[in-house]
C-alpha positions as CSV (number, residue, x, y, z in Angstrom):
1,X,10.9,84.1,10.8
2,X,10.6,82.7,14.3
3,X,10.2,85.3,17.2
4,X,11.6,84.9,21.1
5,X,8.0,83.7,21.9
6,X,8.3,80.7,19.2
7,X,8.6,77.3,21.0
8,X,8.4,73.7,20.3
9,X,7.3,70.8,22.1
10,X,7.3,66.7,21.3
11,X,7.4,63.5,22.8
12,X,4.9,60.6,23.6
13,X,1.5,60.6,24.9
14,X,-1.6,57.9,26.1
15,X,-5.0,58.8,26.8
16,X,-7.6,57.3,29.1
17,X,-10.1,56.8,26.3
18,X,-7.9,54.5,24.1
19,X,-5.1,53.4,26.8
20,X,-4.2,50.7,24.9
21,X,-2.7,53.4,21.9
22,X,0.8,55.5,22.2
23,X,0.3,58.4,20.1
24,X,3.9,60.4,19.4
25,X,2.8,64.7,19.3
26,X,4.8,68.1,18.3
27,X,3.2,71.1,19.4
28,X,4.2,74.4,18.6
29,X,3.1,77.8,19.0
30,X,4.1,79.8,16.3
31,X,3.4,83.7,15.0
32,X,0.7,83.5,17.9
33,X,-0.8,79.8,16.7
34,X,-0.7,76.7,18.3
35,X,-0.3,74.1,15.7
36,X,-0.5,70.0,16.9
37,X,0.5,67.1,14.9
38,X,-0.2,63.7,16.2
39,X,0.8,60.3,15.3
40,X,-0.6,57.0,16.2
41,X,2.7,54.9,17.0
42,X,1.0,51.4,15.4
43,X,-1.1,52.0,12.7
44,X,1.4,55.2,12.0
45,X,-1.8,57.3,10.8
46,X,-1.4,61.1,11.8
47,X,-3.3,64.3,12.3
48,X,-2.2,67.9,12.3
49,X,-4.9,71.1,13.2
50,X,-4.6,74.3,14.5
51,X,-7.1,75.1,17.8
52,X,-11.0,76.0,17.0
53,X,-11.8,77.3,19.9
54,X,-11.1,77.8,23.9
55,X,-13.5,78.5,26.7
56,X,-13.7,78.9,30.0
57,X,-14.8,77.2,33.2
58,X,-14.4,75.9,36.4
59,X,-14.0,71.9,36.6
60,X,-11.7,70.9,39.2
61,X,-8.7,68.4,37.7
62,X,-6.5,68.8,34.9
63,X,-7.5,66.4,32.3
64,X,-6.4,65.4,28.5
65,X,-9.4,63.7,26.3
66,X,-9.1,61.7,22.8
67,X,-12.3,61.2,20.7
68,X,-12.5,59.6,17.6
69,X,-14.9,61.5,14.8
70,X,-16.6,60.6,11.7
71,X,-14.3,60.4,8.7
72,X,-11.3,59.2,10.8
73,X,-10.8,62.6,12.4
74,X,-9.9,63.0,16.1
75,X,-11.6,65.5,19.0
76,X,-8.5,66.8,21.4
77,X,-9.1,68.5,24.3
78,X,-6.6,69.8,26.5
79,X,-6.9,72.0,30.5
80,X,-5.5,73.4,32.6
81,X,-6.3,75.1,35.8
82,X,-5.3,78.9,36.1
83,X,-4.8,81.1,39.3
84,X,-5.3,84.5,40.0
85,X,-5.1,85.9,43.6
86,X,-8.2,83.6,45.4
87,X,-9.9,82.3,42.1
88,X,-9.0,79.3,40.1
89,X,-10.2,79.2,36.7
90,X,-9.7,76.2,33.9
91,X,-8.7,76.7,30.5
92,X,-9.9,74.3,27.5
93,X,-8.4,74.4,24.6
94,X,-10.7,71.8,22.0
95,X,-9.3,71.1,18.7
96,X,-10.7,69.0,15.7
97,X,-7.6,67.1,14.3
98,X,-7.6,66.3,10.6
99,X,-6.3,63.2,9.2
100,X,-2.7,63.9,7.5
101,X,-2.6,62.2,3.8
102,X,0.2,59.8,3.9
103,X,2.7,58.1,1.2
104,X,4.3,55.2,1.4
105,X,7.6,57.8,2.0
106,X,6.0,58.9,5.0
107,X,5.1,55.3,6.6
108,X,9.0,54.7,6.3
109,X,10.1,57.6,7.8
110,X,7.6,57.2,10.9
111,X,9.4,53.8,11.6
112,X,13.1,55.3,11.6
113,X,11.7,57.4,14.2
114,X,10.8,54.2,16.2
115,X,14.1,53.0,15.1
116,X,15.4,55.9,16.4
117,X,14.2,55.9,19.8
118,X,15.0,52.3,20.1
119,X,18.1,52.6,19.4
120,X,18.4,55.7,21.8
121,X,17.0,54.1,24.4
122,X,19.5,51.2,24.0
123,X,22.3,53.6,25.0
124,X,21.1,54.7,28.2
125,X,24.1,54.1,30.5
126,X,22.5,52.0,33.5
127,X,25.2,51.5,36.5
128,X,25.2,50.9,39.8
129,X,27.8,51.7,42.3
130,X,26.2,50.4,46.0
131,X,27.4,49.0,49.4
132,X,26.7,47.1,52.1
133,X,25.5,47.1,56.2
134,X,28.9,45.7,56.8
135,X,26.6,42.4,58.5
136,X,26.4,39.2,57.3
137,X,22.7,37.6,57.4
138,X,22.7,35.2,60.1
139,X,20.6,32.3,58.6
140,X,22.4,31.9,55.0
141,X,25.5,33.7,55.7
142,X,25.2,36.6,52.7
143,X,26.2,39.7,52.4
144,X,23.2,42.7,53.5
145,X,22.7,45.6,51.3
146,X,22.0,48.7,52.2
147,X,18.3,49.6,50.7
148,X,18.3,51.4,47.8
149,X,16.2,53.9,45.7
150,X,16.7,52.9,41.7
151,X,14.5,52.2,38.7
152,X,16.7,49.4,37.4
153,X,17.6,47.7,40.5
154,X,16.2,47.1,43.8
155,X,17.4,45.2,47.2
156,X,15.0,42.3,48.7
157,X,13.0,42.3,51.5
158,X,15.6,40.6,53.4
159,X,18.4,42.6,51.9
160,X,20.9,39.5,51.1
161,X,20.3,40.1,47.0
162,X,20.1,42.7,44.8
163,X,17.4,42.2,41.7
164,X,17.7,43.4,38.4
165,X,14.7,44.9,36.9
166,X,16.1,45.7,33.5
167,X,17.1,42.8,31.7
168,X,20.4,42.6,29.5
169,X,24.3,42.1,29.3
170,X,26.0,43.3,32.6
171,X,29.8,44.0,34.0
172,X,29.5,43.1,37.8
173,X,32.2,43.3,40.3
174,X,32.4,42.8,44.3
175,X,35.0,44.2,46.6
176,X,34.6,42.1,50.0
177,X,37.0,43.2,52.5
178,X,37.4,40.4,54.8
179,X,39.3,38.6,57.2
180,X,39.3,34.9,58.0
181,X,38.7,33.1,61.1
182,X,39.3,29.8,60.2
183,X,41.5,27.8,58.4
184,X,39.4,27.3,55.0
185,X,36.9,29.9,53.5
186,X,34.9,31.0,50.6
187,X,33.1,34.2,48.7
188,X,30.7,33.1,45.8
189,X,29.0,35.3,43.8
190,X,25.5,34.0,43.1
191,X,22.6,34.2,40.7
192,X,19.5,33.2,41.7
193,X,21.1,30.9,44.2
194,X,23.6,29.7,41.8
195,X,27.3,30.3,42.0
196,X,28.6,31.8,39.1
197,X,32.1,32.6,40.7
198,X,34.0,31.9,43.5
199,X,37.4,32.7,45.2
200,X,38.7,30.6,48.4
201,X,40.8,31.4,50.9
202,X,43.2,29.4,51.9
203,X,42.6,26.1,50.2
204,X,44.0,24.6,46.9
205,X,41.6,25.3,44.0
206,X,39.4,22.5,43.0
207,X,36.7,22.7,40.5
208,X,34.6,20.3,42.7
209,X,34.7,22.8,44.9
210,X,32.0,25.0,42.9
211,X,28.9,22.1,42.8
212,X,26.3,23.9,40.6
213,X,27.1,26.5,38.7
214,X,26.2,28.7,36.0
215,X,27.6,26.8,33.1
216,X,26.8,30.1,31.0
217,X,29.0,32.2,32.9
218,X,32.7,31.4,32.7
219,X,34.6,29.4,35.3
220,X,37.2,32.3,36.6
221,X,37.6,30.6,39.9
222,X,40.5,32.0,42.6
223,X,42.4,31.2,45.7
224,X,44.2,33.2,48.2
225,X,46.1,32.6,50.8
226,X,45.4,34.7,53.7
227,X,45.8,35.0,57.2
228,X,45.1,39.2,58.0
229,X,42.9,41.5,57.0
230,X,42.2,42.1,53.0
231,X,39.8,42.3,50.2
232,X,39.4,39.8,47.7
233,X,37.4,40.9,44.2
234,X,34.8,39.5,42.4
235,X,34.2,40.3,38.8
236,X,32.4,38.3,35.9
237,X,30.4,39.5,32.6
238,X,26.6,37.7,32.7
239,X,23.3,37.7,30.8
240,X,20.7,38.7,33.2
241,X,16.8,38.7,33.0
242,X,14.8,41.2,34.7
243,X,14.1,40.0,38.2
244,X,17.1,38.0,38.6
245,X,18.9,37.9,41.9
246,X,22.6,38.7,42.8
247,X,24.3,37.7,46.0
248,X,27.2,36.9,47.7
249,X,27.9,34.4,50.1
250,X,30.5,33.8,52.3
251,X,32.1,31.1,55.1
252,X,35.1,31.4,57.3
253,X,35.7,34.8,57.2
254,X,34.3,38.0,59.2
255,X,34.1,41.1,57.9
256,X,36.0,44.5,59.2
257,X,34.6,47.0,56.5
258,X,32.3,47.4,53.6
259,X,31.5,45.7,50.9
260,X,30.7,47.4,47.5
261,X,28.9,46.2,44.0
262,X,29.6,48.2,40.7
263,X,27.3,47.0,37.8
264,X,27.3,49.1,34.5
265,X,25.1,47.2,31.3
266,X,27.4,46.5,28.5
267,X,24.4,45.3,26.3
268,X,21.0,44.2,25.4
């Protein structure tokens, strides 16, 4: 029967002597054992033992080790630095893992747990709601973005683009709020210098107008007429590849607020 003290820990793990190996673990301490079970992630091969033995000294970093044995068995060792008042002292636990006997059962269910992950992984909602400085850039008359701090997008050096660092099937929509000083104007939404959309202001629609485009993006194309302040949108579905770039550019028209980008990945 498990106790308050019983816990259970899993997830993934690499190690310095074989970095080029993912190894998936459970440890558990149980009844007042640590048990560990590990599991190579490619060749699916696994290893379960309870700790041998633990001793005492004073090394200075914390440290995980992988060694491979005679008869396919596996050396882990495992520190950790302890304090007490003025002293630091490291604990090292060393256990001799045992290879696990395996059936073809077993091989199976060790890829629905990769399966698993994958598919787990796949529905990680990644959005991005950002705005802009409010400037245009001078030089190629785009829209700057505020920096920003995110693992799936960043803002270029020069801050006239947004990249995309995880690839995949995106919503993306731009609120420009705008007013025009001239008689004719344009916003385009681009990728990689492309435009993939556009809405002018002010002019009959042409589809000259566009020159190259994004043929895989659909043609949603838009004109207003306008002569005060107001916000025209921007919205398209596209395919995007990790490190492609997202602008938007604009021409005879000044802006008197913020601009905002909402992405959210539909897809893979």
């Amino acid at each position: 029967m498990a106790t308050s003290g019983d816990t259970e820990m899993s997830g993934t793990a690499s190690f310095a002597s074989s970095p080029s190996s993912s190894y998936r673990f459970v440890l558990s301490h149980k009844d007042e054992k640590i048990d560990i079970w590990l599991e190579d992630r490619s060749s699916k091969k696994q290893w379960c033992e309870n700790p041998l033995d633990g001793a005492l000294d004073e090394s200075e970093d914390a440290q995980r080790t992988l060694t491979p044995l005679s008869d396919d068995k596996l050396r882990l060792e495992m520190s950790a630095n302890i304090r007490m008042l003025q002293s630091v002292r490291r604990v090292t636990y060393t256990l001799e893992l045992q290879p696990v006997a395996m059936e073809r059962i077993d091989i199976l269910e060790a890829k629905l747990r990769d399966l698993q992950e994958a598919l787990e992984a796949s529905r990680e909602t990644i959005w991005l709601h950002h705005e802009s400085e409010g400037d245009l850039s001078e030089s190629l008359e785009k829209i700057l973005w505020k920096p920003l701090d995110s693992e799936s997008f960043k803002v270029v050096e020069d801050q006239t683009a947004v990249q995309w660092l995880l690839s995949g099937v995106y919503s993306i929509g731009v609120v420009v709020n705008h007013e025009p000083n001239g008689e004719t104007g344009a916003l385009e939404l681009q990728k990689n210098g492309v435009a993939i959309q556009r809405v002018c202001i002010n002019e009959t629609k042409d589809s000259s107008d566009f020159g190259d485009t994004d043929e895989s993006v659909e043609d949603s194309s838009d004109c207003e007429d306008v002569d005060e302040g107001t916000n025209s949108s921007l919205l398209c579905v596209a395919k995007v590849a990790k490190g492609d770039n997202f602008a938007v550019a604009c021409s005879g028209t000044s802006f008197i607020a913020v601009s905002y980008l909402t992405v959210v990945r539909i897809g893979n």
